[in-house]
N, C-alpha and C positions, 0 to 999 in steps of 0.2 A: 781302308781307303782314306785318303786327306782328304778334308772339307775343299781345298783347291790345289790344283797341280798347275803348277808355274812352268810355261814354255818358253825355251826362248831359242832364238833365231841369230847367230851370232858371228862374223867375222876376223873382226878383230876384239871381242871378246866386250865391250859395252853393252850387253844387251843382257850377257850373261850375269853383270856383274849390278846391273840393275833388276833382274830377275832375282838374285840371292840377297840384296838387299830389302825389296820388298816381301819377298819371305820371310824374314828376319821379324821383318814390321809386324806382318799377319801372325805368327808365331806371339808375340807378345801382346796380339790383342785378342789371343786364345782361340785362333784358327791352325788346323794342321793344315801341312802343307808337304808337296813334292815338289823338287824343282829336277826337270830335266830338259838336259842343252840338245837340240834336234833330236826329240824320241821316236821314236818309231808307232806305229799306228797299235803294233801288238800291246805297246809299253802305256798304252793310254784307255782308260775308260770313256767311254763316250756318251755316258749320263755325265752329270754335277757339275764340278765351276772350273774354268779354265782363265789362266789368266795369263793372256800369250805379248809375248815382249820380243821385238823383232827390229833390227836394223837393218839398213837398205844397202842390198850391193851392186856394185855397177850403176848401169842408167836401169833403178827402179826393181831390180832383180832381187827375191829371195836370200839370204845366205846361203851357203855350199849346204851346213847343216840341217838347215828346214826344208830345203829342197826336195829330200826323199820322202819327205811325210805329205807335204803336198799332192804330191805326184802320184801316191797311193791313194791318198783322200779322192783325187779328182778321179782315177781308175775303178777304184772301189764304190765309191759313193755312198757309202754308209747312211743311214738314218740318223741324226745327231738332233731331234726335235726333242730330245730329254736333256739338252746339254744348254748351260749360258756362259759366256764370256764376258772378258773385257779384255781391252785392245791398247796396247802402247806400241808405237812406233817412234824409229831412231833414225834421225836424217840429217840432211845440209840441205838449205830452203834453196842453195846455188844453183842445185840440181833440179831439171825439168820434171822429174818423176820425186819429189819430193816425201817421204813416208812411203813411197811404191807397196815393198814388201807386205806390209803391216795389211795395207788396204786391198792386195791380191789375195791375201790369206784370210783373211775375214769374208771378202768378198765370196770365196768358195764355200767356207761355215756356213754363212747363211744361207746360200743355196741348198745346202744340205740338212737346213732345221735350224739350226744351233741360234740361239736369241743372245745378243749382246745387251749388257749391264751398263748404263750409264753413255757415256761418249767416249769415242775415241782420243788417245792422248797421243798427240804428236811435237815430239821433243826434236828442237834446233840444235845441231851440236855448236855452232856459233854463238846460239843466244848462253847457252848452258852446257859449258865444260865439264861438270858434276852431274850429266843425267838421272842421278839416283835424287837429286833434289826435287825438281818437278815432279818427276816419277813417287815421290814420299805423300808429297802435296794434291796429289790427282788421288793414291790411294786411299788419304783418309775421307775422300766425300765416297768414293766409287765402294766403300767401305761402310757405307751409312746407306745404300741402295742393297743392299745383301739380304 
């Protein structure tokens, strides 16, 4: 089992590509790691560390991808009081549901146990063309809370 399994949420595919970024990072500071793009609930342990990375689609909605795991989690309701995360969201401040995604999907973890690590990181794609930047810079404190 990897010390953390990277999820991510992805449309047009930024979320993904910051999720294998920050594995990359974790990897070199001698964390294993899994990354997988919309997993399924079978495909995920639900002790240890998650570290879910999610862009916003539409007004505030989920990705196509993350959608099914949601929708299980919320049916299912599993116990996840053995489980902590951290949280990145991918947005445009333009939009009234701003990080939506990120914040529906955490918002349901918690109801179901699961303890968040640190703060939420919520990336502009306006301010930051390079989301893997911020996203680098959030991991090394959220990195130092482990």
């Amino acid at each position: 089992m990897a010390d953390i399994t990277l999820i991510s949420g992805s449309t047009l595919g930024s979320a993904e590509y910051v999720a294998e970024h920050l594995a990359d990072k974790l990897e070199e500071a001698g964390f294993s790691t899994e990354t997988l793009h919309g997993p399924t609930l079978d495909e995920l342990s639900l002790q240890g560390l998650w570290l879910i990375v999610s862009s916003t689609h539409g007004a505030g909605e989920l990705p196509d991808n993350l959608q099914p795991l949601y929708e299980t989690l919320e049916q299912q309701r599993p116990d996840l009081s053995d489980l902590r995360f951290g949280a990145i969201g991918i947005g445009n401040r333009e939009y009234d549901l701003f990080c939506g995604a990120i914040k529906q999907f955490e918002q349901l973890i918690v109801s179901l146990g699961a303890k968040r690590i640190g703060e939420r990181l919520e990336i502009d794609v306006l301010e930051h063309e390079i989301p893997e930047d911020p996203a680098e810079v959030w991991l090394e404190n959220w990195r130092s809370l482990l």
